[in-house]
Backbone bond lengths (Angstrom), bond angles and torsions (degrees), N, CA, C in turn:
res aa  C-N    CA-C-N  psi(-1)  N-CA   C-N-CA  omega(-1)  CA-C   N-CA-C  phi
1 X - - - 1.448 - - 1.531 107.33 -
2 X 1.091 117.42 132.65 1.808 133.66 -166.55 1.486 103.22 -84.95
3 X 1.370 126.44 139.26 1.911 108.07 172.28 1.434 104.53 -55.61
4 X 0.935 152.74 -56.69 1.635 144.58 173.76 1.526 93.18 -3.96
5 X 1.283 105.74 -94.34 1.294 129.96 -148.00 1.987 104.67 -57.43
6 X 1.315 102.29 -28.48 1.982 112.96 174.08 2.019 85.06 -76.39
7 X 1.075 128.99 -55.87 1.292 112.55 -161.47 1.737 113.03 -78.04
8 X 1.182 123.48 -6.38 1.052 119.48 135.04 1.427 157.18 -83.72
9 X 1.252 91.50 12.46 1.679 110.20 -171.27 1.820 104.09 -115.78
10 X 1.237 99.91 -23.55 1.651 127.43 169.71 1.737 117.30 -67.20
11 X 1.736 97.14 -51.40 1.202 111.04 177.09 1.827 120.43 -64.25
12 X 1.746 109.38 -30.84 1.273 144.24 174.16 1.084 115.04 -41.08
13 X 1.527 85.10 -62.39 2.288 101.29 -176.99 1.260 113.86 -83.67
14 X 1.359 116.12 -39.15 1.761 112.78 159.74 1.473 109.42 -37.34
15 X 1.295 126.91 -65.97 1.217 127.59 -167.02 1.834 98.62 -62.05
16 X 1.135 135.61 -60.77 1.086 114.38 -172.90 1.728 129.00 -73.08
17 X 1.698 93.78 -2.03 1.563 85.07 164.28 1.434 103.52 -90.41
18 X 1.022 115.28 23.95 1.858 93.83 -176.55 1.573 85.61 -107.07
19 X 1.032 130.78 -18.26 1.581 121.75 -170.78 1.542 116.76 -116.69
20 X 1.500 112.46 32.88 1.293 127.09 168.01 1.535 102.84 -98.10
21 X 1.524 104.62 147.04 1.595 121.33 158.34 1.593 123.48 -58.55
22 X 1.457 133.99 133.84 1.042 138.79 -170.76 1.460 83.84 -112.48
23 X 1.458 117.96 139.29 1.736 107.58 148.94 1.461 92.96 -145.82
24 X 1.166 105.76 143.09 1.681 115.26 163.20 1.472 96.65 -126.51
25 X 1.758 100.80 171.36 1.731 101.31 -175.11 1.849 73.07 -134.92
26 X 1.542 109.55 164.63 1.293 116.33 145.52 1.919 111.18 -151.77
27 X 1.530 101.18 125.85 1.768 112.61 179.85 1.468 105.36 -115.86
28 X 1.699 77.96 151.51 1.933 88.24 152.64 1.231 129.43 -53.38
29 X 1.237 125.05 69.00 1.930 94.57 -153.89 1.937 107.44 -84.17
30 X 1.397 89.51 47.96 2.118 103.25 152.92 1.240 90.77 -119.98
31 X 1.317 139.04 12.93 1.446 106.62 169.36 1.277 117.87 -112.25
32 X 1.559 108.17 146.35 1.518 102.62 -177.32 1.499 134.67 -98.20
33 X 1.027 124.30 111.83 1.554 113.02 -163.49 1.477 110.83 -71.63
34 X 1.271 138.84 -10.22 1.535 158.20 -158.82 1.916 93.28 -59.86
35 X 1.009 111.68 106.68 1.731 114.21 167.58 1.117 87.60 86.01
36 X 1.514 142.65 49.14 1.483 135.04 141.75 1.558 103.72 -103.81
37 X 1.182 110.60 124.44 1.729 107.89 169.02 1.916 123.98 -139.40
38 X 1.658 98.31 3.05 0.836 88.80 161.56 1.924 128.89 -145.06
39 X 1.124 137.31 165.28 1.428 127.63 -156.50 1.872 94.58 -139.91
40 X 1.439 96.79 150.69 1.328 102.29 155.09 1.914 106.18 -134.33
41 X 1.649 93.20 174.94 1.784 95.93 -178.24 1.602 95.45 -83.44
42 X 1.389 95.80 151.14 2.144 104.62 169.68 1.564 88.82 -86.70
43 X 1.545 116.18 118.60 1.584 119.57 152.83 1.597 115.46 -19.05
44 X 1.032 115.14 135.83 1.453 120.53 161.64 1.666 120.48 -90.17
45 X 0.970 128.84 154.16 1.641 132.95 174.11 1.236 113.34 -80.57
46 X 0.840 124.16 171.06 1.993 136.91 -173.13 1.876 102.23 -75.03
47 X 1.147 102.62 -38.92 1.756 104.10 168.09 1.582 112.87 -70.89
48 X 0.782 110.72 -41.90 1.912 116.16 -172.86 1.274 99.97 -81.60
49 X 1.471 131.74 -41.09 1.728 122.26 165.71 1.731 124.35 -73.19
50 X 1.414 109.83 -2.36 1.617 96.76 169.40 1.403 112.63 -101.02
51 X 1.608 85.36 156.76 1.319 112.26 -169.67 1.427 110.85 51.70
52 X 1.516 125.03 40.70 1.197 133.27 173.84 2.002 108.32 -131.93
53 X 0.895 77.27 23.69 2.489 77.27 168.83 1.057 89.57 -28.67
54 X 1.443 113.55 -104.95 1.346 156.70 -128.26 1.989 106.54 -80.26
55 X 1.098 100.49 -46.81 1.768 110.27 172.78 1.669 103.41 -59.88
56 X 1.271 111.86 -27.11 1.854 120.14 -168.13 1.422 82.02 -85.55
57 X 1.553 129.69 -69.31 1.307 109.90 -165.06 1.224 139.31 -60.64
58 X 1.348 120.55 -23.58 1.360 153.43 148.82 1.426 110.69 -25.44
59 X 1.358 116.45 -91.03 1.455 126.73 154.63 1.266 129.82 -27.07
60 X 1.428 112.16 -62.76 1.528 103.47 -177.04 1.495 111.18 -80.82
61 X 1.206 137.43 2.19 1.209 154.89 163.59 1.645 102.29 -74.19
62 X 1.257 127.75 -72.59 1.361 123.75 -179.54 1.696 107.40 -64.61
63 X 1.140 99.22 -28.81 1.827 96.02 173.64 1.710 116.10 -53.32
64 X 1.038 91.27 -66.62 1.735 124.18 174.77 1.786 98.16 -29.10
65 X 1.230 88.24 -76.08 1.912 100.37 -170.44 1.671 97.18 -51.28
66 X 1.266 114.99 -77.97 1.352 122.91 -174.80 2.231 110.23 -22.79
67 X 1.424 94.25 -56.85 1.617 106.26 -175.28 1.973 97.26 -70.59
68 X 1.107 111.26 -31.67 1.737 90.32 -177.22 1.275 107.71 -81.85
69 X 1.455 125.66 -28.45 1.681 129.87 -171.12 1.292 94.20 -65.69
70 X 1.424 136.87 -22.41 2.011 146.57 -179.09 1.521 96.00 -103.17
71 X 1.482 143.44 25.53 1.309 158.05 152.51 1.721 103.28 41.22
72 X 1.686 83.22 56.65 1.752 110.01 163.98 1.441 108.95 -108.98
73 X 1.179 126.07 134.35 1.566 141.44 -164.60 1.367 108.17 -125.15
74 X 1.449 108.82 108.06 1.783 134.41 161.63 1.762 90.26 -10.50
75 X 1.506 118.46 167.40 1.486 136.06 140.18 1.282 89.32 173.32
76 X 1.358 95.66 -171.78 1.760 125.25 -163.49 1.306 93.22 -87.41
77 X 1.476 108.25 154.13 1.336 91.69 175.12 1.107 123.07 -91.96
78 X 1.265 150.35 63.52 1.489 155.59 162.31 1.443 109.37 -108.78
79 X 1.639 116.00 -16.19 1.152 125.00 -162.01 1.627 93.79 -103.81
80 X 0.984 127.97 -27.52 1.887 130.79 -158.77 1.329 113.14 -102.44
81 X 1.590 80.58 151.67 1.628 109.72 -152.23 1.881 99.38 -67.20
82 X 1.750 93.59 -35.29 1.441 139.46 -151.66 1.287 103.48 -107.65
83 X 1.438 107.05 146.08 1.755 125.31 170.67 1.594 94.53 -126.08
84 X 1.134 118.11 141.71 1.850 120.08 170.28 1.170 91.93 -123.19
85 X 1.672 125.29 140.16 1.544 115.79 142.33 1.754 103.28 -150.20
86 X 1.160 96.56 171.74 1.878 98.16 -167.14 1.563 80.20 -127.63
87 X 2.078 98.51 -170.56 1.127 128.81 -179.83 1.514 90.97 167.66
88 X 1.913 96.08 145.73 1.194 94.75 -157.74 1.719 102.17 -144.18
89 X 1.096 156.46 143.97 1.148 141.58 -139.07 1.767 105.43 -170.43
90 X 1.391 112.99 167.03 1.262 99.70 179.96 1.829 93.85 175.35
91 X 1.738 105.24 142.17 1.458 109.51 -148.69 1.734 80.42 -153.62
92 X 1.489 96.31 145.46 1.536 100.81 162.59 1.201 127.66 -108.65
93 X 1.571 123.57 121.78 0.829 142.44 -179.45 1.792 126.75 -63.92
94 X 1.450 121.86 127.73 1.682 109.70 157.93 0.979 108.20 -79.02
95 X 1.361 121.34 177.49 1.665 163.13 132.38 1.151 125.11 -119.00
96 X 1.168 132.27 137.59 1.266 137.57 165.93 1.395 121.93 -105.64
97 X 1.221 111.87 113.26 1.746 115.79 -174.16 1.311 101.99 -112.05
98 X 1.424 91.17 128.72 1.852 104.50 176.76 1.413 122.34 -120.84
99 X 1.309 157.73 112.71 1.212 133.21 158.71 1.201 121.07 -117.77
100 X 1.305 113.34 179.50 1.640 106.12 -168.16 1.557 94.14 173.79
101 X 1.637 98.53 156.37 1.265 129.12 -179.01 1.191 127.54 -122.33
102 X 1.213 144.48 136.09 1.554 128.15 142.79 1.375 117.17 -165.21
103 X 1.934 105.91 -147.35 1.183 88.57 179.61 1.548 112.53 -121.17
104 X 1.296 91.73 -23.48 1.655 115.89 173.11 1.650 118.90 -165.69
105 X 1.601 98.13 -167.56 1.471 87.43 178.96 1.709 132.45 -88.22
106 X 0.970 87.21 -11.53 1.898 87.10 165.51 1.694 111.56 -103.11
107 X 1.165 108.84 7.38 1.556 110.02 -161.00 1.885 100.08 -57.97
108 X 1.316 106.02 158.42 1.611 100.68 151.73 1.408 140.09 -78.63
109 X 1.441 103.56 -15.87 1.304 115.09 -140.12 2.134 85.06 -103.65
110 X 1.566 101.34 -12.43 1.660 101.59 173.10 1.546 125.76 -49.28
111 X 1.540 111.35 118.07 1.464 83.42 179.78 1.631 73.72 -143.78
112 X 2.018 104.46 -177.22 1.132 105.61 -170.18 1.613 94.62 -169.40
113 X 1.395 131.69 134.27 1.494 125.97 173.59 1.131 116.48 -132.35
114 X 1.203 136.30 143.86 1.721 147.01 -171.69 1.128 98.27 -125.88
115 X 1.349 117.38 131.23 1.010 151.95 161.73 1.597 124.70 -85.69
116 X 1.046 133.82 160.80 1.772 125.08 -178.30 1.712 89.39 -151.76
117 X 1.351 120.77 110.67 1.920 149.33 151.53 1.123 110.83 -76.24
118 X 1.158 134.92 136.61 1.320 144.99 -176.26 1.660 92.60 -126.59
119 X 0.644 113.75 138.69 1.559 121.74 160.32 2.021 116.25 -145.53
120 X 1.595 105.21 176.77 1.835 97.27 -176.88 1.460 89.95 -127.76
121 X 1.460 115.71 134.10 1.032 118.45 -171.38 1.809 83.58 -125.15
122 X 1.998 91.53 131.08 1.245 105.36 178.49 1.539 114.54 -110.93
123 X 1.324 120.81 129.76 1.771 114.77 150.61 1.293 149.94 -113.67
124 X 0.910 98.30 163.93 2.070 85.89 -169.69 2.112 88.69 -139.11
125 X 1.595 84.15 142.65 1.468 106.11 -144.47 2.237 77.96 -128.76
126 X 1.596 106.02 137.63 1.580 98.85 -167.80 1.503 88.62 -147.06
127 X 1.712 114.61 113.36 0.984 86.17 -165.70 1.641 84.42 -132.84
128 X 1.326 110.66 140.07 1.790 127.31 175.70 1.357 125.59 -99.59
129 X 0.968 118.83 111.73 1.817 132.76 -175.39 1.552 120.51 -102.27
130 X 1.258 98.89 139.33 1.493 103.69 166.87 1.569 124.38 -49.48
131 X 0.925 128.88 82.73 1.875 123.29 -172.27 1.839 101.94 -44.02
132 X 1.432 135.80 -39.80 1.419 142.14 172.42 1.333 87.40 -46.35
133 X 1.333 98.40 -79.71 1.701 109.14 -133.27 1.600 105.17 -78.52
134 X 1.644 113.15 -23.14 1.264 100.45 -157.29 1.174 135.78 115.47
135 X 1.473 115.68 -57.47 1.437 149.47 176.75 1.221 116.63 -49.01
136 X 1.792 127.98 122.78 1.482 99.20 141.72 1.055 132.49 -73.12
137 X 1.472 96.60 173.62 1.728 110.74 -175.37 1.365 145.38 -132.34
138 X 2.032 80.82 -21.62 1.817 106.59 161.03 1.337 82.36 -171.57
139 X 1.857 91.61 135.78 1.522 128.16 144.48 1.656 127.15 -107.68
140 X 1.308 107.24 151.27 1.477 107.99 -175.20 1.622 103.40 -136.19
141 X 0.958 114.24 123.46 1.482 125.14 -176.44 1.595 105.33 -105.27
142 X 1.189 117.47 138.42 1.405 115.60 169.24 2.515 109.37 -138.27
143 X 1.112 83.67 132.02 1.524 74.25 -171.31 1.645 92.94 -127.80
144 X 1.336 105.16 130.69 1.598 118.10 175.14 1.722 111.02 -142.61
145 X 1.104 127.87 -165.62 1.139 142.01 -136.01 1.383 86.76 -131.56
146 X 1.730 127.73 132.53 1.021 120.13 -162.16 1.982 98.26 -119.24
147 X 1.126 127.84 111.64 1.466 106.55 -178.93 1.963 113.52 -92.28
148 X 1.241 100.64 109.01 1.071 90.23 177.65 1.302 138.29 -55.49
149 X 1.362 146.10 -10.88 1.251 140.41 146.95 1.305 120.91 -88.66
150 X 1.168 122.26 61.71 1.438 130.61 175.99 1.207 104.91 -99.62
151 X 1.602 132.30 156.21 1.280 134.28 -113.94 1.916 59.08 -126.44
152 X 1.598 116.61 -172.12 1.603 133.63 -162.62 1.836 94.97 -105.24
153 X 1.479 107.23 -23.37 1.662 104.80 176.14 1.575 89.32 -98.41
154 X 1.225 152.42 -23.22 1.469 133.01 173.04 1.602 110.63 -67.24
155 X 1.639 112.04 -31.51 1.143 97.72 174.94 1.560 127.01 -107.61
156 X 1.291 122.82 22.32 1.221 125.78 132.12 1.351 135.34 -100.13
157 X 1.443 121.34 26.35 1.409 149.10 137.19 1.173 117.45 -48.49
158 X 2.185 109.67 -62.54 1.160 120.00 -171.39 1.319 116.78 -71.18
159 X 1.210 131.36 -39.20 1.120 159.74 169.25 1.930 109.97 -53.18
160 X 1.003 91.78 -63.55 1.772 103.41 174.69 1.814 98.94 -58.61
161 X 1.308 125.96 -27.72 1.327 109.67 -156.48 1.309 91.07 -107.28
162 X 1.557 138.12 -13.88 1.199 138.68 -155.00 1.382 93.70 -87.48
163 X 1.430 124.19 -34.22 1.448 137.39 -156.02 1.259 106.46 -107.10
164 X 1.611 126.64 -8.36 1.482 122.86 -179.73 2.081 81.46 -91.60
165 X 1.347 99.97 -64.37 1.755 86.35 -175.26 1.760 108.30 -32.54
166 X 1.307 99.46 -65.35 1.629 81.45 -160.31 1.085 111.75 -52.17
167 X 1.219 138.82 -57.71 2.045 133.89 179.80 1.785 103.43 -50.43
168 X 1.297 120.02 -8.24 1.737 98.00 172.06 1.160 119.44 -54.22
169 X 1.286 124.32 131.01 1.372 124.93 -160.83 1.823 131.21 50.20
170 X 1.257 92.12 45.77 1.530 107.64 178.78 1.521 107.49 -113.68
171 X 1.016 135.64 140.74 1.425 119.15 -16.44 1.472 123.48 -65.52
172 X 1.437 128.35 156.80 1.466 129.46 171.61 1.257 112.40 -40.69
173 X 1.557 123.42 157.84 1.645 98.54 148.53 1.142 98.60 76.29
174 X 1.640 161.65 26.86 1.643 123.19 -179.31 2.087 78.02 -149.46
């Protein structure tokens, strides 16, 4: 195999690690979810609801489904076991792509080009509280690659899939 052909196969996997899903979860794991069955959303503030329509419906839509398919039931919150609330964020990322050839270091035939990718890397942050106590108890972070011209069903795909990962295996313990 020629460096050409390694610096393109290099350049390959760079690109597809930049457009993989990250999710981490982090719980109490002393707490017991056993006889919790029901949740409400924590209100959001006038800053955390703008310019968020459609990202709110998204979410609490895949939230919703995700928590009833685990035979958790909506209420007000005076009634819940559960607090849900998100936050959701998104930053653009570099890369630096380089390749290059040759034969050595004085050679002529050395050459080498960098490239600069920008991409927007979005996250959505899910975090569940004790309605008693207050407390959280589990967060789930998920960070992916955001394409900005994605069609309104691509991005409740991303969204729908970001939020089925994080609840895999939710609740703890069951």
């Amino acid at each position: 195999m020629n460096l050409r052909t390694i610096a393109i196969c290099v350049a390959t996997l760079s690109v597809s690690a930049c457009s993989s899903k990250n999710v981490t979860i982090d719980i109490d794991d002393t707490y017991s979810f056993a006889g919790k069955s029901t949740y409400a959303w924590l209100e959001r503030t006038a800053d955390e609801q703008a310019g968020g329509g459609e990202v709110e419906r998204r979410v609490r839509r895949s939230v919703d489904a995700n928590l009833a398919d685990r035979g958790f039931r909506l209420v007000p919150v005076e009634q819940a076991d559960l607090v849900v609330s998100y936050r959701t964020s998104a930053a653009d990322q570099r890369v630096y792509d380089t390749y290059g050839y040759g034969t050595g270091r004085w050679s002529a035939n050395e050459s080498t080009t960098s490239r600069e990718r920008v991409y927007t890397e979005g996250s959505l942050t899910i975090d569940i509280f004790d309605a008693a106590k207050k407390e959280l108890i589990w967060r789930g972070t998920a960070v992916e690659t955001i394409e900005p011209s994605a069609s309104p069903r691509e991005r409740d795909e991303l969204v729908g899939g970001a939020v089925s990962d994080l609840f895999d295996g939710f609740p703890p313990g069951n």
